[in-house]
C-alpha positions in Angstrom: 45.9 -49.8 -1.6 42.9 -47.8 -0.8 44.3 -44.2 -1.1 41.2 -42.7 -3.0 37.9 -43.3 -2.4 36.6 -45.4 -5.9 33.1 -43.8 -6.4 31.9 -46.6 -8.2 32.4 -49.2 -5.1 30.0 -46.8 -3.4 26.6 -48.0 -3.4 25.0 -45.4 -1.4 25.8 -41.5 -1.0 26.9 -39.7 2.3 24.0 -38.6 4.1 24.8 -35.2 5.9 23.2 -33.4 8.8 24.8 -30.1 8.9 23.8 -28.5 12.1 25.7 -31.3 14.0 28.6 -30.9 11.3 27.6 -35.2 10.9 28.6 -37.0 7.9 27.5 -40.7 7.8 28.8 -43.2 5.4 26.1 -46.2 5.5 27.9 -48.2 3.0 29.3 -52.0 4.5 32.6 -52.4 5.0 34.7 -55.1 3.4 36.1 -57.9 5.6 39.4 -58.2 4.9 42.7 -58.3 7.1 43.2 -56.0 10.0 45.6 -53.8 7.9 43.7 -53.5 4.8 40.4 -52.7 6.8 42.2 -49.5 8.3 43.6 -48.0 4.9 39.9 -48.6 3.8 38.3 -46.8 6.7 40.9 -43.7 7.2 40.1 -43.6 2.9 36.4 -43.5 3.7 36.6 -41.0 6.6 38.8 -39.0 4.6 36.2 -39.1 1.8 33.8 -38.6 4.4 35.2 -35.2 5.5 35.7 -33.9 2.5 32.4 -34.0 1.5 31.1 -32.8 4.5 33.7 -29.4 3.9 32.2 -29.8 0.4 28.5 -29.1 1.9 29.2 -26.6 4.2 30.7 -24.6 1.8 27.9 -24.8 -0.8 24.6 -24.9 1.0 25.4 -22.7 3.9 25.8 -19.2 3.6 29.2 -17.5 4.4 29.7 -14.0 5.6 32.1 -11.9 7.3 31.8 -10.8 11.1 31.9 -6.8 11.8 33.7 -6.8 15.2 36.6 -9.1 13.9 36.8 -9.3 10.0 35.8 -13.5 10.3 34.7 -15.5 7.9 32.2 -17.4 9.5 29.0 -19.9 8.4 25.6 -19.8 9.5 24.9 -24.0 10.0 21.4 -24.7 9.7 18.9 -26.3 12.7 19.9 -29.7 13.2 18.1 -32.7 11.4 19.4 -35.6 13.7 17.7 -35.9 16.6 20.3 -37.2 19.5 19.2 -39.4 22.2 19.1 -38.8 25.8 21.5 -40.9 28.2 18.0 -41.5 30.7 14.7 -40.8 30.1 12.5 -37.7 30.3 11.6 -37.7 34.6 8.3 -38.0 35.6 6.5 -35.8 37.5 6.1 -36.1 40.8 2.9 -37.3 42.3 2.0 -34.4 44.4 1.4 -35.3 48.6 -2.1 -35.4 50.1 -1.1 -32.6 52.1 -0.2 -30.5 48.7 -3.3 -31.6 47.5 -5.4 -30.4 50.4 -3.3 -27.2 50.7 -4.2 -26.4 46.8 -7.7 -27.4 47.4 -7.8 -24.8 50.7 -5.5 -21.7 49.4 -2.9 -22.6 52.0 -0.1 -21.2 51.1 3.7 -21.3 52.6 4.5 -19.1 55.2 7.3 -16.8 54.3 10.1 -16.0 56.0 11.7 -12.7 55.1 10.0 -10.9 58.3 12.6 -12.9 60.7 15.4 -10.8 60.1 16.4 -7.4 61.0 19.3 -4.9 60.1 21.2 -4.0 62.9 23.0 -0.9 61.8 25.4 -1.0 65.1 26.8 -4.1 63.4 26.0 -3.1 59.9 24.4 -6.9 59.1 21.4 -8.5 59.2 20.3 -10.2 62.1 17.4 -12.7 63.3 15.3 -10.4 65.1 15.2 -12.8 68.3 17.2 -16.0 69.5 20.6 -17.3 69.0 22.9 -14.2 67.9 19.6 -12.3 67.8 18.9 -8.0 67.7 19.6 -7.9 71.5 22.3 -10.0 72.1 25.1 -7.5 71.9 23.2 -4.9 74.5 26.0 -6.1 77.0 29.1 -5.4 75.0 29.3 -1.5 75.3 32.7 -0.3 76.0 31.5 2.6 78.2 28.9 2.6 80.9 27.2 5.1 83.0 27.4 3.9 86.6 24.3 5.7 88.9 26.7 7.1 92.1 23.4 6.0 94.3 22.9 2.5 93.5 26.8 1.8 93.7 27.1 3.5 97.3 24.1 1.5 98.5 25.5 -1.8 96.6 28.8 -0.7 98.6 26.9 -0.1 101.7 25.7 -4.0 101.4 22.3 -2.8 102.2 22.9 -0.9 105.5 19.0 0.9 105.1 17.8 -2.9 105.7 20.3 -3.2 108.7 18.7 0.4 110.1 15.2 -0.9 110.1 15.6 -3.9 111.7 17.4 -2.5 114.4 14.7 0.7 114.6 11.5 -2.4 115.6 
């Protein structure tokens, strides 16, 4: 039916943007039966196509790529513009407390000075608090015992027992 594309039936040329690779056919389309309508649109899209190849290879310029031996095309900058699903966001209104601050010079207090390397753990570590610099002092496998404090703690504080019974 509508294997080739009759120029003559076509009342208006493609219209191509190139740097979308878009070919649009504005041209009605017949109403006819469901059958006949999709012989005449895969004829149009095929047309469609081919003229679009047809562009690409005469306006844009070809060359070959050094690293692989391609042929490639350089497509021009788009001239479609394409719509945005939502619009463009406002900007925020800023706080009266942002607005003062800017006024003032106030400025956000930074936080890098809070932490500390601990080179025991190799890591680094808030300097106080929760899992702080100082909260593994207590987990040394080896510690020095002082022979006169254990004896007296042994003793259970027999100097105290002496000087009560000395009054």
């Amino acid at each position: 039916m509508a294997d080739t594309m009759d120029t003559t039936t076509q009342l208006q040329p493609f219209t191509f943007d190139l740097g979308h690779l878009l070919c649009t056919d504005t041209n009605p389309v017949p109403t006819t039966t469901d059958t006949d309508r999709e012989a005449i649109l895969a004829a149009r899209a095929q047309a469609c196509a081919q003229g679009l190849i047809n562009q690409l290879l005469t306006a844009c310029p070809i060359h070959r790529s050094q690293e692989s031996g391609d042929l490639q095309i350089k497509l021009p900058n788009p001239t479609t513009q394409l719509p945005r699903e939502k619009p463009v966001p406002k900007e925020k209104e800023k706080t009266k407390w942002e607005r003062f601050a800017e006024k003032k010079g106030i400025k956000a207090k930074k936080k890098d000075g809070k932490l500390a390397y601990d080179e025991a753990r190799g890591e680094w570590v808030p300097k106080y608090g929760y899992k702080g610099k100082d909260a593994g002092k207590g987990d040394d496998w080896l510690v020095e015992v002082d022979e006169k404090a254990e004896r007296e703690a042994r003793e259970g504080g027999g100097k105290v027992k002496k000087v009560k019974k000395n009054r």
